[in-house]
C-alpha positions as a Markdown table, in Angstrom:
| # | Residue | x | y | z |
|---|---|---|---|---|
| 1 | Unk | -13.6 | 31.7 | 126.3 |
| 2 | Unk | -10.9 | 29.5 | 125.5 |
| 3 | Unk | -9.7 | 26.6 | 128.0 |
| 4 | Unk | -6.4 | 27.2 | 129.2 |
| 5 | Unk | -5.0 | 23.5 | 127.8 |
| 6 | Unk | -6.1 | 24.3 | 124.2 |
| 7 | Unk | -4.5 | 27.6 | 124.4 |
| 8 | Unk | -0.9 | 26.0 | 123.8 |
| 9 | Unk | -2.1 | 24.0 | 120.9 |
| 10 | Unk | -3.4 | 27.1 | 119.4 |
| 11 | Unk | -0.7 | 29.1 | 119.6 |
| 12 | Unk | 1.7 | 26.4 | 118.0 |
| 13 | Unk | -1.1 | 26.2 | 115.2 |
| 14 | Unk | -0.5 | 29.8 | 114.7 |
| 15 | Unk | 3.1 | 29.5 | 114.7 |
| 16 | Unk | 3.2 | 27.2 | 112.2 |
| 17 | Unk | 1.0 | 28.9 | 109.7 |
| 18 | Unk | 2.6 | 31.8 | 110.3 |
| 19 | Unk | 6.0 | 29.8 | 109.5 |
| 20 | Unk | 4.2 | 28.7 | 106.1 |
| 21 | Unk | 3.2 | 31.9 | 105.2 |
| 22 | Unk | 6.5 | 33.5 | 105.3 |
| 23 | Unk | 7.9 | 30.8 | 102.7 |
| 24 | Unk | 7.8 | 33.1 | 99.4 |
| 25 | Unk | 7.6 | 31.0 | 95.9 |
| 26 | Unk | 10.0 | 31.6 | 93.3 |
| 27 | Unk | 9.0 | 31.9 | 89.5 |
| 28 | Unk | 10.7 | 30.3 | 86.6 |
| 29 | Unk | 10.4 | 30.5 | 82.7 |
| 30 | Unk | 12.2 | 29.3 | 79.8 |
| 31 | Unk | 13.8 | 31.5 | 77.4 |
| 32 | Unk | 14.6 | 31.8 | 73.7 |
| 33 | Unk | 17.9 | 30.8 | 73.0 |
| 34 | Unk | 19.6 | 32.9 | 70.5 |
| 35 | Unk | 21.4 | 29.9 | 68.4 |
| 36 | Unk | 24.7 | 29.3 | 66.6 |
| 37 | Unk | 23.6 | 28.6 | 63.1 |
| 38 | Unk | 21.1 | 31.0 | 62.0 |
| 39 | Unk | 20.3 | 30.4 | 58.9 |
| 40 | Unk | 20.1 | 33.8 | 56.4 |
| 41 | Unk | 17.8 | 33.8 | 53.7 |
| 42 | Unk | 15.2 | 36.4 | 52.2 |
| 43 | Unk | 12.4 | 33.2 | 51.9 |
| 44 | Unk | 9.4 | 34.2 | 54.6 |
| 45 | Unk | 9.0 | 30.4 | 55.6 |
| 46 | Unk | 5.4 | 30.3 | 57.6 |
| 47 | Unk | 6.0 | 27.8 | 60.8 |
| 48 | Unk | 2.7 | 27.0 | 63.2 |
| 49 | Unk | 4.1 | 25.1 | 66.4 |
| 50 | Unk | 0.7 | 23.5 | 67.7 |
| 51 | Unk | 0.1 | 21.8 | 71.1 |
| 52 | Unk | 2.5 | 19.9 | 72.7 |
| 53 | Unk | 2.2 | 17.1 | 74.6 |
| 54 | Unk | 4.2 | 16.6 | 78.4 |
| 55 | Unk | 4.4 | 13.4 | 80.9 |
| 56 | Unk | 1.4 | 14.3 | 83.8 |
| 57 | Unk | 4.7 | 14.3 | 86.5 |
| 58 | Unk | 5.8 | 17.5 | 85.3 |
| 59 | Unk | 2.3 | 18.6 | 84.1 |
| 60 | Unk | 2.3 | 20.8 | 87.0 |
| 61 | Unk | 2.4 | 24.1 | 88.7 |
| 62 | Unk | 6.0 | 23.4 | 90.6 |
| 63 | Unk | 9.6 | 22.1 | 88.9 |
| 64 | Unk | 10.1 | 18.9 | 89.1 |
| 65 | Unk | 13.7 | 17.3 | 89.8 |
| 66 | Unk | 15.1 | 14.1 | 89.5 |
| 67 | Unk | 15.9 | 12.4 | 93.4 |
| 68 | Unk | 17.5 | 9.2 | 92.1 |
| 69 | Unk | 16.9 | 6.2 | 89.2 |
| 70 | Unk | 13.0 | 5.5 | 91.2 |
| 71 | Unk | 12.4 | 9.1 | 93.1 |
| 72 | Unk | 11.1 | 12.2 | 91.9 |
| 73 | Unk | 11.7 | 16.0 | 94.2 |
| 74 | Unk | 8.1 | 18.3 | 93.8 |
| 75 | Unk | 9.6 | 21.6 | 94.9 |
| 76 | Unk | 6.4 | 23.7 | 96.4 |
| 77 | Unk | 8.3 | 26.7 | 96.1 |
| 78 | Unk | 10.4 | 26.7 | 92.9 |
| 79 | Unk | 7.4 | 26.7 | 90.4 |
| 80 | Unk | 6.9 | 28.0 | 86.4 |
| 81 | Unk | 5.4 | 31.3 | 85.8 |
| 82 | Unk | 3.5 | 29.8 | 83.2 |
| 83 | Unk | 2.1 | 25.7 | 82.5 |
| 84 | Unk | 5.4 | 24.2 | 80.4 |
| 85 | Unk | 2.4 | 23.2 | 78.1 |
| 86 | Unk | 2.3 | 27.3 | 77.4 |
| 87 | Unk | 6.1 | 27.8 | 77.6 |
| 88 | Unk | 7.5 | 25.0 | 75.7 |
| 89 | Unk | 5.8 | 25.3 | 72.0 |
| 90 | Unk | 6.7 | 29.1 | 72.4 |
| 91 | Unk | 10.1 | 28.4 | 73.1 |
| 92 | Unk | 10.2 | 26.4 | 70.6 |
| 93 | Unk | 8.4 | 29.0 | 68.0 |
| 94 | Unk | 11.1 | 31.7 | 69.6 |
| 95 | Unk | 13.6 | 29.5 | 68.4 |
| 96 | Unk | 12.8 | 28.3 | 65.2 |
| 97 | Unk | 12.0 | 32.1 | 64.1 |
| 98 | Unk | 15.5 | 32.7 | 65.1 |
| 99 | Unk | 17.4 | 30.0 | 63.2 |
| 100 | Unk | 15.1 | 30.8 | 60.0 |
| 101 | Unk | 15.3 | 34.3 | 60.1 |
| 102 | Unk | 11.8 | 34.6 | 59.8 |
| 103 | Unk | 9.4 | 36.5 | 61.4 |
| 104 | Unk | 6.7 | 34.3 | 60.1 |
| 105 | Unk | 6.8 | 31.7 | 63.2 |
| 106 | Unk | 3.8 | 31.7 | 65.6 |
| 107 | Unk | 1.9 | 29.3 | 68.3 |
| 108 | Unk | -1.2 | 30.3 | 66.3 |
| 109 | Unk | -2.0 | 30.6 | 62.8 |
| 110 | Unk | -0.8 | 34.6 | 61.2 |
| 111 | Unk | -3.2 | 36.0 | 58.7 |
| 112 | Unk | -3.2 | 35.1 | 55.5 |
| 113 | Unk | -2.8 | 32.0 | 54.2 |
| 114 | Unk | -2.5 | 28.9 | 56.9 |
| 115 | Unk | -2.3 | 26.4 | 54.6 |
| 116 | Unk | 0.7 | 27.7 | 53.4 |
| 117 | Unk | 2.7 | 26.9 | 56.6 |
| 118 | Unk | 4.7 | 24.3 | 58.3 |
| 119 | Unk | 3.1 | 22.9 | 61.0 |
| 120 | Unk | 5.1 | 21.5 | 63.7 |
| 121 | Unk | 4.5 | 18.9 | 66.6 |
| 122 | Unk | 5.8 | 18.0 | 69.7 |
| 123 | Unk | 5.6 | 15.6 | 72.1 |
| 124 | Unk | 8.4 | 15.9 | 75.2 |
| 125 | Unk | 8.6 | 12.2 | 76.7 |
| 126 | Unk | 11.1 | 13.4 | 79.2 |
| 127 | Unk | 12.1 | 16.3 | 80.7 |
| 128 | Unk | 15.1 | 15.7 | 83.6 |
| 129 | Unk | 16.8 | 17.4 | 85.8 |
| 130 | Unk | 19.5 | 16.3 | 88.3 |
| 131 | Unk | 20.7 | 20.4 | 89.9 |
| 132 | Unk | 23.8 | 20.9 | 89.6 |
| 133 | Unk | 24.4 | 19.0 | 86.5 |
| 134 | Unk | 22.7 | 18.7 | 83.6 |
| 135 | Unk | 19.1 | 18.1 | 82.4 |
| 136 | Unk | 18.1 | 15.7 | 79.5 |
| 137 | Unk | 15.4 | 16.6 | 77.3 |
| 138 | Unk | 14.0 | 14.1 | 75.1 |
| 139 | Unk | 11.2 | 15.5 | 72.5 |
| 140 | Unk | 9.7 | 13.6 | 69.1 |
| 141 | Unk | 8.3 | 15.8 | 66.7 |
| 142 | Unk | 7.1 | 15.8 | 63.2 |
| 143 | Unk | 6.9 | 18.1 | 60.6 |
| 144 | Unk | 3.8 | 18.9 | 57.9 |
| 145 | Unk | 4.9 | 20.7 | 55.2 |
| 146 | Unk | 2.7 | 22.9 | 53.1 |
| 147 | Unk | -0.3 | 21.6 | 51.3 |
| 148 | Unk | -0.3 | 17.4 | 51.0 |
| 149 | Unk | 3.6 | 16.5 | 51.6 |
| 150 | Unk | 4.8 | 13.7 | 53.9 |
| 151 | Unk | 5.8 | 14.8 | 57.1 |
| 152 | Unk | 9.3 | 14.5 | 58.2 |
| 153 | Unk | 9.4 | 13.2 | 61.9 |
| 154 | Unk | 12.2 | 12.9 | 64.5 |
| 155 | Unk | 13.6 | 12.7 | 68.2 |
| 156 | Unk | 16.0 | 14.9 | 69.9 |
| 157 | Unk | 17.4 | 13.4 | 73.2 |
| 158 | Unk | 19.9 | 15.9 | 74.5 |
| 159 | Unk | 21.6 | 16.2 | 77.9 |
| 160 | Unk | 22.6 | 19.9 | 78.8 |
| 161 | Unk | 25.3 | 20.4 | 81.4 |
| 162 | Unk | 24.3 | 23.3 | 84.7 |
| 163 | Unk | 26.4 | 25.9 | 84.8 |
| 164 | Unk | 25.6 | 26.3 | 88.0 |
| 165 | Unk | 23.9 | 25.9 | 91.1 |
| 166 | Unk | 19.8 | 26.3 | 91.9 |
| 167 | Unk | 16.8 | 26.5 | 89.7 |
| 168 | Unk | 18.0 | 29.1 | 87.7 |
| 169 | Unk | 20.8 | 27.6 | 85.9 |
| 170 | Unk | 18.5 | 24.1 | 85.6 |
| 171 | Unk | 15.9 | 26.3 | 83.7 |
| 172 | Unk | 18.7 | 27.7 | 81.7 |
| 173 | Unk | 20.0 | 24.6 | 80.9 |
| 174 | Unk | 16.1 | 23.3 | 79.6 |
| 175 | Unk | 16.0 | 26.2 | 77.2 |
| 176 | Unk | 19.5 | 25.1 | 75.9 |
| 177 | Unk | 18.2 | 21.9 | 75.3 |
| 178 | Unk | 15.4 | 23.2 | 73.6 |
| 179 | Unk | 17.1 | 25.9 | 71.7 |
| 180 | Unk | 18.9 | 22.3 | 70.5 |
| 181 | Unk | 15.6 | 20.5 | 69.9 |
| 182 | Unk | 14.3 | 23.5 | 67.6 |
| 183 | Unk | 17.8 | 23.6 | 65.7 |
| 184 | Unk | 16.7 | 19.7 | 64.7 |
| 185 | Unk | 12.9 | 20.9 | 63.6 |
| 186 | Unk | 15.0 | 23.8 | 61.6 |
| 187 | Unk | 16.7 | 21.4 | 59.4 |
| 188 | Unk | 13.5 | 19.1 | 58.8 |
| 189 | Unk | 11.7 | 23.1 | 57.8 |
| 190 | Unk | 15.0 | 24.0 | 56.0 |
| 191 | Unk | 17.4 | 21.4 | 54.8 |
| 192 | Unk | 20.8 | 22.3 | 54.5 |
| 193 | Unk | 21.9 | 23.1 | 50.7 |
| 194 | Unk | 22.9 | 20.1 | 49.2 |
| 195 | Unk | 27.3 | 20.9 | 48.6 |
């Protein structure tokens, strides 16, 4: 039997979970960007984007906004359908097999020969958002070409306006950014001819 005093702490308990409960999580993914510049050519190029590497603040299950110059927003119900250590290297493969017209360009080794492939890294040292607009994306990478050649590294820092309000259009904007980032890889794979 419960005492009649703990019965109104009980029920606002209740109410509260029950408030909590009826919150429903939204899910967000990036997207292959179909680019500008695809570059047309009947050369199967073989690209493997490995791991990438992301800061441990947005190494997590919800998005992550930026609340001012010293202040971070965690979001508990606007979160990725997937870790972004999962979404951004394929992304970034999407891309890349896009702007080199080739359907050669993989997370994980094709079969056949691996050694005969590009091998691409990443490491994302930021990864910004201020909603309603833009996001700044700022991503080293290197490069390993085929058998022993010196790899070709770089860093992308791009700042991709919202076109529009909410998560959506911030997670829109990231795989703008990124469709930018994988243009820059591109060239490093493929250099434009010389004129």
């Amino acid at each position: 039997m419960i005492r009649p005093s703990l019965r109104p702490a009980i029920v606002l308990v209740v109410a509260m979970l029950a408030g909590c409960a009826s919150q429903k999580s939204d899910f967000y993914t990036l997207s292959v960007e179909a680019p500008s510049d695809t570059t047309r050519s009947t050369e199967m190029i073989s690209v493997v984007v490995g791991a990438v590497t992301v800061p441990e603040l947005i190494d997590r299950p919800q998005i992550v906004i930026r609340g001012g110059a010293n202040q971070v927003d965690i979001d508990e119900f606007a979160r990725w359908a997937e870790p972004l250590k999962s979404q951004i290297p394929r992304v970034i493969a999407g891309d890349l097999a896009l702007v080199l017209n080739s359907p050669r360009v993989s997370v994980y080794p094709i079969a056949g020969d691996s050694a005969g492939a590009f091998r691409v890294r990443t490491d994302v040292e930021r990864f910004d958002a201020v909603p309603g607009e833009s996001v700044t994306v700022d991503v080293m990478w290197s490069v390993s070409p085929p058998g022993k050649g010196r790899p070709i590294s770089g860093r992308t820092t791009v700042r991709e306006p919202c076109t529009g309000p909410g998560y959506g259009a911030l997670v829109a904007a990231w795989s703008r950014a990124l469709a930018t980032v994988s243009r820059d890889i591109a060239s490093a794979i493929r250099p434009a001819p010389a004129l």
